[in-house]
LUMVO-334035 format. One record per residue: residue number from 0; chain; x, y, z of N, C-alpha, C, O, CB in turn. Coordinates in pm, whole numbers, plus 50000, padded with zeros to 5 digits. Glycine has a CB too. Layout:
# residues N
KEPA   i ch n.east n.north  n.up ca.east ca.north ca.up c.east c.north  c.up o.east o.north  o.up cb.east cb.north cb.up
KEPA NUM  A      X       Y     Z       X        Y     Z      X       Y     Z      X       Y     Z       X        Y     Z
...
# end
This chain:
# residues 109
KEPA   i ch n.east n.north  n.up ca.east ca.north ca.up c.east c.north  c.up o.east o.north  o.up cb.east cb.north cb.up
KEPA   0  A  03981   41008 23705   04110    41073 23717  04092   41206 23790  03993   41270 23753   04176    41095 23578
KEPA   1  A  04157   41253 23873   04223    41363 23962  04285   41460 23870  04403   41445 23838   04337    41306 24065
KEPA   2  A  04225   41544 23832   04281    41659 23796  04327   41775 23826  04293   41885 23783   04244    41680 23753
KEPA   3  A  04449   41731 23941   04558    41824 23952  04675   41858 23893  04723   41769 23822   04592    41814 24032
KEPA   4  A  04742   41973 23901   04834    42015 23857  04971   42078 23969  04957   42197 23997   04768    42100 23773
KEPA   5  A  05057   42031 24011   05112    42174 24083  05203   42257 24025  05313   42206 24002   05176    42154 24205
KEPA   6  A  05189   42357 23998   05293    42455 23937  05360   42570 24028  05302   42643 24109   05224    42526 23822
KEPA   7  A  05497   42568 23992   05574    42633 24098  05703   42682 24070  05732   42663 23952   05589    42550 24201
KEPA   8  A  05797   42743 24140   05931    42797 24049  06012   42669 23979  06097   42692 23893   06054    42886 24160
KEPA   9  A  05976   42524 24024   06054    42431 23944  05962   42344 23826  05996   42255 23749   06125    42329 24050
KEPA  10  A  05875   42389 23841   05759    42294 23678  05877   42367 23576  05939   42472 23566   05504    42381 23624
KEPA  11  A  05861   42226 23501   05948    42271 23380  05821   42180 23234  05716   42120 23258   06169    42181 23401
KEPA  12  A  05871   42198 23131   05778    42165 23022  05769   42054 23023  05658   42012 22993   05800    42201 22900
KEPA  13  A  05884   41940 23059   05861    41797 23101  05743   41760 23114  05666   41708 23033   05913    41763 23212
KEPA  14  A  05722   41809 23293   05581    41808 23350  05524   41850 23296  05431   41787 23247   05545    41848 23448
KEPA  15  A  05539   41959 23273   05372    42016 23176  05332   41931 23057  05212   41907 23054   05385    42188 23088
KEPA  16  A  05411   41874 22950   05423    41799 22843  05336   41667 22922  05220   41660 22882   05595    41779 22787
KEPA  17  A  05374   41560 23031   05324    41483 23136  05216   41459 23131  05159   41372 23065   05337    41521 23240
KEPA  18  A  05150   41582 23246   05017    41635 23213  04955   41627 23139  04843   41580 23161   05000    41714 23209
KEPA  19  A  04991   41667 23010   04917    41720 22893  04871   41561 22849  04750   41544 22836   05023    41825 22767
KEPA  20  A  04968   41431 22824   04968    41312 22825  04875   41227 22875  04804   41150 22810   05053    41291 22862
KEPA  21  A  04878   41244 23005   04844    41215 23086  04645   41224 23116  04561   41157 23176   04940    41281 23149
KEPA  22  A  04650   41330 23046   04492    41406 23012  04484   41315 22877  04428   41207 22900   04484    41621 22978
KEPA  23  A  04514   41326 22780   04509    41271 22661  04438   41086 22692  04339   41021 22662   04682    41290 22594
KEPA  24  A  04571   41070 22771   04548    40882 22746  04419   40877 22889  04391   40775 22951   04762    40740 22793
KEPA  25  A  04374   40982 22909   04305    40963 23021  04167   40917 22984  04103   40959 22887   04307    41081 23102
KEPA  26  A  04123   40816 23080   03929    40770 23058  03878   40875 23075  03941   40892 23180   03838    40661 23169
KEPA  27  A  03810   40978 23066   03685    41097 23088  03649   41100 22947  03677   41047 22840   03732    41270 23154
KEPA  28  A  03556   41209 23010   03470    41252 22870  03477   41424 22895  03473   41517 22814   03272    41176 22865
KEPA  29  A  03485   41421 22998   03528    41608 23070  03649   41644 23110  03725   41550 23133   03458    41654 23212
KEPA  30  A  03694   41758 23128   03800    41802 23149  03774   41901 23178  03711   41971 23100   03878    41795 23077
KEPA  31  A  03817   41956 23323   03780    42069 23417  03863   42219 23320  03981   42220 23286   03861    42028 23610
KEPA  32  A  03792   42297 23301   03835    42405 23279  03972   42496 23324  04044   42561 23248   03746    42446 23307
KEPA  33  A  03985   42481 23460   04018    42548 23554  04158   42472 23527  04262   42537 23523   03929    42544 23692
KEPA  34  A  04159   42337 23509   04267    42250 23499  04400   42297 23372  04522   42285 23372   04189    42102 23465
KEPA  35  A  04294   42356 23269   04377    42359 23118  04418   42514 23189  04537   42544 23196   04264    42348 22920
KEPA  36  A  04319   42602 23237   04373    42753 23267  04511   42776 23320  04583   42873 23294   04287    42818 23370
KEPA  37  A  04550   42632 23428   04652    42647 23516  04823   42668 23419  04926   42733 23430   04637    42498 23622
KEPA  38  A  04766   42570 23330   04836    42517 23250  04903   42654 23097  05009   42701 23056   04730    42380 23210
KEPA  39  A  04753   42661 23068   04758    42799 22991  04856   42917 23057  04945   42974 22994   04603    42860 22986
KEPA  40  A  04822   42942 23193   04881    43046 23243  05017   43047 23248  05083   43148 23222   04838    43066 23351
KEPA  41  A  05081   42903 23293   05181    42867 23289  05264   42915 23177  05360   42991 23192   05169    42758 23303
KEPA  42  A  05227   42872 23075   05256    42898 22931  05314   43016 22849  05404   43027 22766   05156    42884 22882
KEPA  43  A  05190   43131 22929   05177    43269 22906  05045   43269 22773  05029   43345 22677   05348    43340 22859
KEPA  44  A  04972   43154 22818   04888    43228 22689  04781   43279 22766  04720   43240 22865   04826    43124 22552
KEPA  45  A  04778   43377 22692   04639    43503 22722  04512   43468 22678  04485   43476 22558   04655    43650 22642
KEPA  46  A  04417   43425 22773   04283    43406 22762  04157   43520 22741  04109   43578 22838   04265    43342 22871
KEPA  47  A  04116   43543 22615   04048    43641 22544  03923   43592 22509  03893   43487 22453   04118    43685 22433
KEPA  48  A  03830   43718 22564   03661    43678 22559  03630   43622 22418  03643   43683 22312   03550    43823 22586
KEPA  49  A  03583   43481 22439   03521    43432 22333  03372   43503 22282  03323   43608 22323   03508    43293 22369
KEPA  50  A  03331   43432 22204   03157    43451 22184  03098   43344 22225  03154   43237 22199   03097    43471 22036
KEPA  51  A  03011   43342 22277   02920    43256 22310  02988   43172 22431  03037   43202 22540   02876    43176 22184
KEPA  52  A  02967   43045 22355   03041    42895 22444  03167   42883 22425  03222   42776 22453   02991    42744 22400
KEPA  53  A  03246   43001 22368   03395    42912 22334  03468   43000 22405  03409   43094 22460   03459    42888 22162
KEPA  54  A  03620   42984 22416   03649    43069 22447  03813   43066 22373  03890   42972 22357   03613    43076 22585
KEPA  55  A  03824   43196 22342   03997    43244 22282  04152   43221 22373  04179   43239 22492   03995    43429 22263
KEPA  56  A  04200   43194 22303   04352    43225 22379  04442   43249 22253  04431   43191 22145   04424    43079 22485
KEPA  57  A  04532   43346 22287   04656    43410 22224  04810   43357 22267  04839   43319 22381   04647    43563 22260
KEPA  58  A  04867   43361 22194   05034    43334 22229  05114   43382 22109  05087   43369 21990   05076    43161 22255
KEPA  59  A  05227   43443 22170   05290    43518 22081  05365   43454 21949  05394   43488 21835   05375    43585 22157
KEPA  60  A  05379   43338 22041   05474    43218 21934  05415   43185 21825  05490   43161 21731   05503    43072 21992
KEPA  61  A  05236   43171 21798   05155    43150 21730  05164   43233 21621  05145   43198 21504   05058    43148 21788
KEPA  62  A  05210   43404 21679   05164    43496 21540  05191   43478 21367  05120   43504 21269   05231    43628 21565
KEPA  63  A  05318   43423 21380   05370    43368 21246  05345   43238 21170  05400   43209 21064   05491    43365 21258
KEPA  64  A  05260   43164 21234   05217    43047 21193  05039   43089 21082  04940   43151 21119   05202    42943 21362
KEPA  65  A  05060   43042 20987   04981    43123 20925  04813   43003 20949  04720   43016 20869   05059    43162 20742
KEPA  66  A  04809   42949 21010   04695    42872 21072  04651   42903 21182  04532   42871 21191   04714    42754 21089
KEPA  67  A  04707   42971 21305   04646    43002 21369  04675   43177 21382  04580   43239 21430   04658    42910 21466
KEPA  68  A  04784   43252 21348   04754    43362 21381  04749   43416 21468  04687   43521 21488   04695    43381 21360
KEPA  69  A  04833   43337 21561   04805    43384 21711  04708   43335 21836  04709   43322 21958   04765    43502 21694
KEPA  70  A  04613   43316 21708   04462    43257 21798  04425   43103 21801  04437   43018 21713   04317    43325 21726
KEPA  71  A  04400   43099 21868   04323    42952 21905  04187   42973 22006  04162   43055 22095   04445    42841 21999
KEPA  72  A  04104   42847 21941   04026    42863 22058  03901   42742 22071  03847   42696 21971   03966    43018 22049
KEPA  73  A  03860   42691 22232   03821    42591 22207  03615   42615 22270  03593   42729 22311   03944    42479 22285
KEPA  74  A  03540   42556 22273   03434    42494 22325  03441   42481 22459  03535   42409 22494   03416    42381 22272
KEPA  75  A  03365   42531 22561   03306    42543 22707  03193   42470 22713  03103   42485 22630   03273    42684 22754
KEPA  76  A  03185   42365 22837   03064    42304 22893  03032   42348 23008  03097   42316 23107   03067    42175 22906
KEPA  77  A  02872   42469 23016   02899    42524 23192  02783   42400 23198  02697   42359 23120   02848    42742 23271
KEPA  78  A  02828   42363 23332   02761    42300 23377  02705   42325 23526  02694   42240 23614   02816    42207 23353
KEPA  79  A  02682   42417 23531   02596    42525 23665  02683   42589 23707  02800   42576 23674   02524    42463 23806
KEPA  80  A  02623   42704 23821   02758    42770 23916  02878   42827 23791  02865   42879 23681   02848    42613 24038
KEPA  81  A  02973   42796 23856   03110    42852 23807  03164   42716 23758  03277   42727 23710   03214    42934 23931
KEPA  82  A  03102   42559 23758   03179    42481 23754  03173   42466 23542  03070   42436 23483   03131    42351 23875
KEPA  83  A  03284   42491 23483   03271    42478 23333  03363   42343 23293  03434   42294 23381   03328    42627 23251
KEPA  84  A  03362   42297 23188   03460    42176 23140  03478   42194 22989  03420   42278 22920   03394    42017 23171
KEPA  85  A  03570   42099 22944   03603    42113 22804  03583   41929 22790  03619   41835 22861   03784    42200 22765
KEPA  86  A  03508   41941 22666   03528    41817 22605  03649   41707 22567  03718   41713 22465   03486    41844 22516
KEPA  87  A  03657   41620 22658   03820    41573 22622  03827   41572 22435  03902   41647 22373   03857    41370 22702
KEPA  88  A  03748   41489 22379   03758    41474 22249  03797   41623 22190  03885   41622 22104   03625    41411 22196
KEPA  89  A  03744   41743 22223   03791    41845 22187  03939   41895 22234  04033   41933 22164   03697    41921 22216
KEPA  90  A  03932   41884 22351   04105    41902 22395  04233   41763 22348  04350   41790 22374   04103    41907 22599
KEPA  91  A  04209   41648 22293   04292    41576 22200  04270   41655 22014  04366   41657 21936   04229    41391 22219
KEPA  92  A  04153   41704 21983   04153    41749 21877  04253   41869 21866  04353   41889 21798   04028    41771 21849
KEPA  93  A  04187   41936 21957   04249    42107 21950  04339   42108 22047  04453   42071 22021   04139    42243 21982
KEPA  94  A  04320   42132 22122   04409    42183 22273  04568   42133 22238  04669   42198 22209   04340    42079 22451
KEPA  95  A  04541   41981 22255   04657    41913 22329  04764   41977 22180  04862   42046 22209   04633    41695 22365
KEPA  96  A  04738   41950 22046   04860    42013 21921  04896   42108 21971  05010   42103 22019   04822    42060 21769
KEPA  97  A  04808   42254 21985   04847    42365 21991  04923   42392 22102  05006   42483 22102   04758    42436 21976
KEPA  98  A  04898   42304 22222   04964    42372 22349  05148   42301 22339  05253   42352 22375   04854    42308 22527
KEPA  99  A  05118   42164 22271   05243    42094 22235  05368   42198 22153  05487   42217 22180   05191    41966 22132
KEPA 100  A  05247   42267 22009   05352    42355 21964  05382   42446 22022  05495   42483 21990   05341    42399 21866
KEPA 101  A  05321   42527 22123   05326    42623 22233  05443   42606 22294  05528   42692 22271   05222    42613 22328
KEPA 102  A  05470   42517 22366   05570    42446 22416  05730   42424 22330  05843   42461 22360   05498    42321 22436
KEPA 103  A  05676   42345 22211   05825    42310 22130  05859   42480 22079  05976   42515 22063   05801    42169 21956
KEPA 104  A  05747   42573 22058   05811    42760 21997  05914   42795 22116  06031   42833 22106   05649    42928 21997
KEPA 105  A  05832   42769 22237   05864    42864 22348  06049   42802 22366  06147   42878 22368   05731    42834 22514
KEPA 106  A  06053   42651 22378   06166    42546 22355  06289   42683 22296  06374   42757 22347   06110    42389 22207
KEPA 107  A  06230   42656 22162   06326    42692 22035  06378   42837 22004  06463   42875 21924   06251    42656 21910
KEPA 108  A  06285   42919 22113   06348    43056 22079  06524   43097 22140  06575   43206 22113   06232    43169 22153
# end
């Protein structure tokens, strides 16, 4: 699978929701970093230095949810250079809920 995205003044959460799907029911075992960032940014969530291999993201919608607190955060695979990935199994575990509720907060305000 091709992991593009295009985002632009007409992406609406549809597509992004799509995507997100689309990654999910997808055959890999990797998932480009750079791919979820586009997506993140989209969003407005703020990407904050992890420790180590993982890395943080914030969203405001999160703060009142007493499980995440604002924070989330997942597991990095560098795999040389600048090129990093995320474990799909980790982005159906983690990613794909949180960015879903990301989405249905941002919806509902």
């Amino acid at each position: 699978m091709k992991f593009k995205i295009k985002i632009n003044e007409t992406t609406d959460f549809e597509y992004i929701k799509k995507e997100l799907n689309k990654v999910k029911n997808s055959n890999v075992k990797e998932i480009p970093l750079n791919y979820i960032r586009r997506i993140t940014m989209f969003l407005g969530i703020e990407e904050i230095q992890g420790t180590g291999s993982s890395i943080r993201f914030y969203h405001k919608s999160l703060e009142s949810d007493r499980y995440f607190n604002g924070y989330f955060q997942i597991h990095k695979i560098h795999k040389g250079g600048n090129k990093e990935e995320i474990r799909k199994s980790d982005f159906v575990r983690y990613l794909y809920p949180v960015l879903l509720k990301i989405i249905e907060n941002i919806e509902n305000e």
